[in-house]
C-alpha angles and dihedrals in degrees: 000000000000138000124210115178113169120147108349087320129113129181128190118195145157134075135305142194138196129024110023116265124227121227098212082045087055103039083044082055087051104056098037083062093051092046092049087048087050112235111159104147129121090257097053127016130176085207094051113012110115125253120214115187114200105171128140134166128301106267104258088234097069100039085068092061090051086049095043090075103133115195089348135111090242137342129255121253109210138359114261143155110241134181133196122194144186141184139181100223091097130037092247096052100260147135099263097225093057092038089051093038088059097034084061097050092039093058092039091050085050081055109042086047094045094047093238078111104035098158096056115091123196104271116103157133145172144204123195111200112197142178120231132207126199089341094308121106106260108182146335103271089174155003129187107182113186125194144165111237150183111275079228091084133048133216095280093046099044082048103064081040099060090030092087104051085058095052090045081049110048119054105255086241088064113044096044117112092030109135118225081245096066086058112081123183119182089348085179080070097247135025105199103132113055148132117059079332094069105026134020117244131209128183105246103025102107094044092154095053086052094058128016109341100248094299083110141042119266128219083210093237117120132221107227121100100012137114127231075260080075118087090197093068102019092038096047089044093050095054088046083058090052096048097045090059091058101054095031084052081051086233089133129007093231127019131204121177115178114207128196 
């Protein structure tokens, strides 16, 4: 299944098995996810934007395949190359730019929902630059932190506001020497107008961001929208698993395993 949201517009397509699924139970989900996300601007409403449901009925032919599954639990859906990676650079095994990245917008996002941050809006995205040595990470070279405001601040403003969640964020050791013009926030100028208003999402288009940040190979299959049936999502998850347990077993510092 696949998600569109653009201008006070969403569409929901793709194929289904199993209970039937209720449109008015869909569009209420729907709406439930933008409002916990917290649009609530004239381009793009949880209480007015349009749902379109566009679900049918899983194709008979694969369906076969699921069904085919011989002495296992459940059959694969498809055919797919999938890769599962893990590093020791972070506590949770992973590449310390996309961990760092996401600790930054995760801390951000408990702030804006709770009103500690009310003139931050949902929008927003981050890149974390850094310099390696001898394969660890050595320091911050660059951040580039993005987000949607109130017009009632301005860049400088919306910059001290965001600074702190980047040095809670970032080991000192790795942040020091970083010059204040290595830390960009809003480059653009201003960042008003976000969210499906401003730019046009798709299920399935920031595939990196979703998984390793770039520090691994991608078998190019995304993750939303699909079942454990599909390779792309169970298969990926299942070769995180195995990498994860050798580095975590500290039987290598970094692990790739490469599925098809």
């Amino acid at each position: 299944c696949e998600t569109l949201t653009t201008t006070n517009k969403v569409v929901l397509a793709g194929e289904t098995r199993g209970p039937e699924i209720k449109k008015d139970d869909l569009v209420q989900k729907v709406r439930n996810c933008i409002k916990d996300i917290g649009y609530e601007q004239k381009g793009f409403h949880w209480k007015n934007c349009s749902v379109d449901v566009h679900l049918h009925s899983q194709s008979a032919d694969i369906a076969m395949g699921v069904d085919s599954k011989g002495n296992k639990d459940q059959g694969a859906g498809d055919q797919g190359i999938m890769f599962g990676y893990a590093c020791n650079e972070t506590e949770v095994l992973m590449p310390a730019p996309i961990y760092y990245s996401h600790k930054i917008l995760e801390l951000m996002a408990a702030d804006r929902k709770s009103g500690k941050a009310d003139k931050l809006e949902p929008d927003s995205k981050s890149q974390v630059t850094m310099m390696y040595e001898n394969g660890k990470p050595k320091k911050v070279t660059s951040v580039v932190i993005s987000t949607q405001h109130s017009p009632e601040v301005n860049q400088s403003q919306v910059k001290e506001i965001v600074r702190p969640y980047l040095e809670k964020s970032i080991p000192k050791e790795l942040l020091a020497g970083l010059k204040d013009e290595e830390f960009y926030v809003n480059p653009t100028g201003q960042f008003i107008i976000g969210g499906p208003d401003g730019d046009t999402g798709l299920t399935g288009r920031k595939i990196i961001v979703d998984t390793y940040g770039g520090a691994a190979p991608h078998g190019g299959g995304a993750f939303s929208g699909k079942d454990p049936s599909k390779v792309d999502r169970s298969a990926a998850y299942a070769a995180r698993y195995v990498a994860k347990n050798v580095v975590a077993s500290k039987i290598a510092d970094k692990c790739l395993i490469q599925l098809a």
